[in-house]
Backbone as XML, in Angstrom:
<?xml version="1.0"?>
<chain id="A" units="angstrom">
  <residue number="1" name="UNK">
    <atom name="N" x="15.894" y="-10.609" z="-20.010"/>
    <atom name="CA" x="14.936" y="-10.679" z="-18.926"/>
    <atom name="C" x="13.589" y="-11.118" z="-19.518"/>
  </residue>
  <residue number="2" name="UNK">
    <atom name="N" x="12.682" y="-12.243" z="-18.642"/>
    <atom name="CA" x="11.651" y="-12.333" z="-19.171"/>
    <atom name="C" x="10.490" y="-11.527" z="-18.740"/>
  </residue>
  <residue number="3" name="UNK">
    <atom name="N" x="9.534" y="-12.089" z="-19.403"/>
    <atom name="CA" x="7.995" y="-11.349" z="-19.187"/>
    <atom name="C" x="7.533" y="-11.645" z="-17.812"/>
  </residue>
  <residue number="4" name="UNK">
    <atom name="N" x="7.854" y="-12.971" z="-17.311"/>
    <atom name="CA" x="7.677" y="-13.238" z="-15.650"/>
    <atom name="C" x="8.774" y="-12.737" z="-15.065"/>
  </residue>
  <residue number="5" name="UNK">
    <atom name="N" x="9.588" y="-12.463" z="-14.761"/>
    <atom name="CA" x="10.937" y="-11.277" z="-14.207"/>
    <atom name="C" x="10.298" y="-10.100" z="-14.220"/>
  </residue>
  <residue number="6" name="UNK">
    <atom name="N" x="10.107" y="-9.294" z="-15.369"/>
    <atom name="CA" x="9.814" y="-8.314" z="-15.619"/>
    <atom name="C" x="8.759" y="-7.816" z="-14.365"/>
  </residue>
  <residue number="7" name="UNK">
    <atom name="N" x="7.399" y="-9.141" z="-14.608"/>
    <atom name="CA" x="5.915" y="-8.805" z="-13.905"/>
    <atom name="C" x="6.546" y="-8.786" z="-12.267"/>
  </residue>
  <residue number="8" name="UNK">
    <atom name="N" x="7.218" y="-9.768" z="-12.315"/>
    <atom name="CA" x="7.314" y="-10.177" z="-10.504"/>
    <atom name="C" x="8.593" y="-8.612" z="-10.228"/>
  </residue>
  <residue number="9" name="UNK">
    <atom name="N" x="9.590" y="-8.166" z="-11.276"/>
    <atom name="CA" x="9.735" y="-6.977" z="-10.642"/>
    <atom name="C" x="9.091" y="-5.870" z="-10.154"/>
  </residue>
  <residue number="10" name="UNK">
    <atom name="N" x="8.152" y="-5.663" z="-10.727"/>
    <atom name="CA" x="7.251" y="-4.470" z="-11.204"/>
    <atom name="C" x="5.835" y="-4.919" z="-10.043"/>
  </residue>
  <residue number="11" name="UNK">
    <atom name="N" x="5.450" y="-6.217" z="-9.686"/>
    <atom name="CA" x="4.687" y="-6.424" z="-8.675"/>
    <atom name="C" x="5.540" y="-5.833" z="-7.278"/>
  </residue>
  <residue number="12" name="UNK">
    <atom name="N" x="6.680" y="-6.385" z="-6.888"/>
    <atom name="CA" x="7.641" y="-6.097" z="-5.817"/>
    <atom name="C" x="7.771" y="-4.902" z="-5.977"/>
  </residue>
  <residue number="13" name="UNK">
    <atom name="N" x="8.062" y="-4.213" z="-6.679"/>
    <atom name="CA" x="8.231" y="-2.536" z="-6.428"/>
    <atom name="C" x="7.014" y="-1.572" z="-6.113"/>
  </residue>
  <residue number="14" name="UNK">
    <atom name="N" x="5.506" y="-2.341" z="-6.552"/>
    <atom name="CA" x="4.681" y="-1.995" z="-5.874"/>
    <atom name="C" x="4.030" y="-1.858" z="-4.835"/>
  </residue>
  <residue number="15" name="UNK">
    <atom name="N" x="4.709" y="-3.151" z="-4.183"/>
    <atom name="CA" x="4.507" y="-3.708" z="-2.678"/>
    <atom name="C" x="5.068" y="-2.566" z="-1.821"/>
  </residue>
  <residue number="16" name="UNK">
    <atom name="N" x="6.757" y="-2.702" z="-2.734"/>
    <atom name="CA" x="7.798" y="-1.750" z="-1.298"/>
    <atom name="C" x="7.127" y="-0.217" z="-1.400"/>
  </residue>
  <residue number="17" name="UNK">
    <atom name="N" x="6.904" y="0.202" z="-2.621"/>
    <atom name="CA" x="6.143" y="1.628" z="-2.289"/>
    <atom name="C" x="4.878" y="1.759" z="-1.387"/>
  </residue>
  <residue number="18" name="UNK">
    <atom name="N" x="3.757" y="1.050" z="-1.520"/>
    <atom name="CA" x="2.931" y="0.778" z="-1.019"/>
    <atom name="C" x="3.407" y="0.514" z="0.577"/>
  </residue>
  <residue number="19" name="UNK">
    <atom name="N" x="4.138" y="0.011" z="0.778"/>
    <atom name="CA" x="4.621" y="-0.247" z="2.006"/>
    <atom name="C" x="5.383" y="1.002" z="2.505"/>
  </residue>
  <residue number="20" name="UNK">
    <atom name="N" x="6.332" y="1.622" z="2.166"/>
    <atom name="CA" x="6.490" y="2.319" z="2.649"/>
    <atom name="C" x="5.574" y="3.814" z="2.781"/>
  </residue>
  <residue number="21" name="UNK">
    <atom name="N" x="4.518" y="3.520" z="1.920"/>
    <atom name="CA" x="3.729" y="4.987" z="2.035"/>
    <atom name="C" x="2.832" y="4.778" z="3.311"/>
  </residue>
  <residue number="22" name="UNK">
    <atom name="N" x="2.477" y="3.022" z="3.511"/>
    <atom name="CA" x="1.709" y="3.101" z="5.098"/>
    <atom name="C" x="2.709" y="3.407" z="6.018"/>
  </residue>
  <residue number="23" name="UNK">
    <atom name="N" x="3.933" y="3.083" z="6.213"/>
    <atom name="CA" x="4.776" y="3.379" z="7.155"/>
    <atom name="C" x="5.194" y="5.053" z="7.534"/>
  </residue>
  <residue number="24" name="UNK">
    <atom name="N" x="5.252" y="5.815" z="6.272"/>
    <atom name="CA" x="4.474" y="7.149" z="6.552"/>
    <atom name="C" x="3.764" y="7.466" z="7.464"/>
  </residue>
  <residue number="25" name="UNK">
    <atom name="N" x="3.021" y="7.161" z="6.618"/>
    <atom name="CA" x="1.004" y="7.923" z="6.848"/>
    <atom name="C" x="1.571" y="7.175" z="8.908"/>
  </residue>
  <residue number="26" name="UNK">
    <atom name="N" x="1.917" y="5.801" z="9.053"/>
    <atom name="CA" x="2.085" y="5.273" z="10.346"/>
    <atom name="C" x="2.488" y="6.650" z="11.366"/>
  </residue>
  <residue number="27" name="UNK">
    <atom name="N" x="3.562" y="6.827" z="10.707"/>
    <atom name="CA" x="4.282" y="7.734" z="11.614"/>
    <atom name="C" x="4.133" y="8.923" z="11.845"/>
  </residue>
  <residue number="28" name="UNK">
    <atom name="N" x="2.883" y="9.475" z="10.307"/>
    <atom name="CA" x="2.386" y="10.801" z="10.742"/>
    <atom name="C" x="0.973" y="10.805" z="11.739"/>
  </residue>
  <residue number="29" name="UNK">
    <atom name="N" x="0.552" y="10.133" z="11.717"/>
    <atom name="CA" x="-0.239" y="9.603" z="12.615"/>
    <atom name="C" x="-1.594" y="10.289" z="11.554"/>
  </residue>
  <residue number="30" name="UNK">
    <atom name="N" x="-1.643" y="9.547" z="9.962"/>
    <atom name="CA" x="-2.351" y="10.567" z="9.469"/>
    <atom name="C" x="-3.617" y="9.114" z="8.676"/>
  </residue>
  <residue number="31" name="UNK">
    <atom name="N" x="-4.972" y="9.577" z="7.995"/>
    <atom name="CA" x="-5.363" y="8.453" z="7.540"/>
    <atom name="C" x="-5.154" y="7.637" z="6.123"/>
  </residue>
  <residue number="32" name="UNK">
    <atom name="N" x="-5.465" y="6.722" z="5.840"/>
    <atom name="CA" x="-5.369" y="6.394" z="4.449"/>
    <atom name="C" x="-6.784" y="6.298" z="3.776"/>
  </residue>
  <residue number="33" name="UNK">
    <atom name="N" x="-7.443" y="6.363" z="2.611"/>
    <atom name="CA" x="-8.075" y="6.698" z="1.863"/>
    <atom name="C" x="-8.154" y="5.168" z="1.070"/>
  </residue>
  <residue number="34" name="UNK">
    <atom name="N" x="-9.324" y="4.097" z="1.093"/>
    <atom name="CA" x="-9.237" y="2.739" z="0.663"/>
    <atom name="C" x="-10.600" y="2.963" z="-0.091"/>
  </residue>
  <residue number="35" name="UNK">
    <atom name="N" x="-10.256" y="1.422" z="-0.980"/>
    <atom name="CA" x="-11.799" y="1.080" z="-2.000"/>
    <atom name="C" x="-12.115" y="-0.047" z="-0.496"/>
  </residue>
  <residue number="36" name="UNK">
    <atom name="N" x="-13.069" y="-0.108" z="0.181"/>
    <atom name="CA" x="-13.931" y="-1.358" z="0.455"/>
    <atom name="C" x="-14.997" y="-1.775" z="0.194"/>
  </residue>
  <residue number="37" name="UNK">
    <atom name="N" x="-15.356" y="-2.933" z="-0.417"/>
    <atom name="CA" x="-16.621" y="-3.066" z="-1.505"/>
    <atom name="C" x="-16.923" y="-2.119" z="-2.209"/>
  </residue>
  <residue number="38" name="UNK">
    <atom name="N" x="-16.239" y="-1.584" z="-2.887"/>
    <atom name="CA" x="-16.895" y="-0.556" z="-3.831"/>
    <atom name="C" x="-16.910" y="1.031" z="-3.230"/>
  </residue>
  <residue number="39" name="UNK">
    <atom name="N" x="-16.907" y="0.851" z="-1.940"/>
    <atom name="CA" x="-17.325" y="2.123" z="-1.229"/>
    <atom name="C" x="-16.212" y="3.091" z="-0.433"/>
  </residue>
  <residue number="40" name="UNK">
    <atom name="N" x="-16.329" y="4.113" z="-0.829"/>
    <atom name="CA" x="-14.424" y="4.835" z="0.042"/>
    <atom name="C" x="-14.169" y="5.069" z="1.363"/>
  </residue>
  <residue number="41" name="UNK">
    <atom name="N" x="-13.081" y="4.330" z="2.216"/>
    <atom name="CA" x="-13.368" y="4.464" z="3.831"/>
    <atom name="C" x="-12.165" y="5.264" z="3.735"/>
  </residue>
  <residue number="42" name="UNK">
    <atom name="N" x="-12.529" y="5.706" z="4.684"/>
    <atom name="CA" x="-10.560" y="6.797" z="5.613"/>
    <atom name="C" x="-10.755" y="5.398" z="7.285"/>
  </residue>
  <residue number="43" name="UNK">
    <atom name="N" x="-9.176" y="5.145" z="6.825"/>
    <atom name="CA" x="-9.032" y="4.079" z="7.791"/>
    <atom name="C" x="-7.600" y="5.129" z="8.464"/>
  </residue>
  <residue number="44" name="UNK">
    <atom name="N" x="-7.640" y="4.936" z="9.651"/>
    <atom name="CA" x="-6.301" y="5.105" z="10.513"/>
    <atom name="C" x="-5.038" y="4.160" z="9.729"/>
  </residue>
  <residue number="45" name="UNK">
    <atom name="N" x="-4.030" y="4.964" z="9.856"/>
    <atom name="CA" x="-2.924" y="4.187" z="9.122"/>
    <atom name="C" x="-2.356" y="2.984" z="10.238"/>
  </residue>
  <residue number="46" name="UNK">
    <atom name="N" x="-2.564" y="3.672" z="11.236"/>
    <atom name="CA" x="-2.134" y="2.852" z="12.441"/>
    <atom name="C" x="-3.147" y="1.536" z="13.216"/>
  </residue>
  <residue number="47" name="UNK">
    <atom name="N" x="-4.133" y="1.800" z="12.373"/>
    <atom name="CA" x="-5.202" y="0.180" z="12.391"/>
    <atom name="C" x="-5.361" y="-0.708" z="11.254"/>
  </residue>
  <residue number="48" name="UNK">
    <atom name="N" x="-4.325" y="-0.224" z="10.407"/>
    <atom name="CA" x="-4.024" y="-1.188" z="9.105"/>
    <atom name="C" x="-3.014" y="-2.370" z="9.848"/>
  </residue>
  <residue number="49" name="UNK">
    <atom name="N" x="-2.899" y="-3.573" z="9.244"/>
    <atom name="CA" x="-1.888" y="-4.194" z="9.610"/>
    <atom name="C" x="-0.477" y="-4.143" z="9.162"/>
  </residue>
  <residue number="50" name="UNK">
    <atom name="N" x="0.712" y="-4.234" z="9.603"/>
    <atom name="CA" x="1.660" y="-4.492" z="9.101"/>
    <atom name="C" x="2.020" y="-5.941" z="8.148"/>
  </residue>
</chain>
């Protein structure tokens, strides 16, 4: 396996976790916790986009 395999696995498995932790938070109807510019917002999980 190469070093680009490796990265593009390890990018994709970050995505699907990431993805499924908004689909969570979606369904608990709970917020998420983001960097925007530098600064920390609590956004609704359910006004993020899919």
């Amino acid at each position: 396996m190469t070093k680009t395999e490796i990265k593009e696995k390890i990018l994709k498995g970050g995505q699907l976790a990431i993805d499924r932790l908004l689909e969570k938070k979606r369904k608990d109807d709970a917020v998420v916790v983001i960097s925007e510019k530098g600064k920390v917002v609590r956004v609704p999980a359910k006004e993020l986009k899919k």
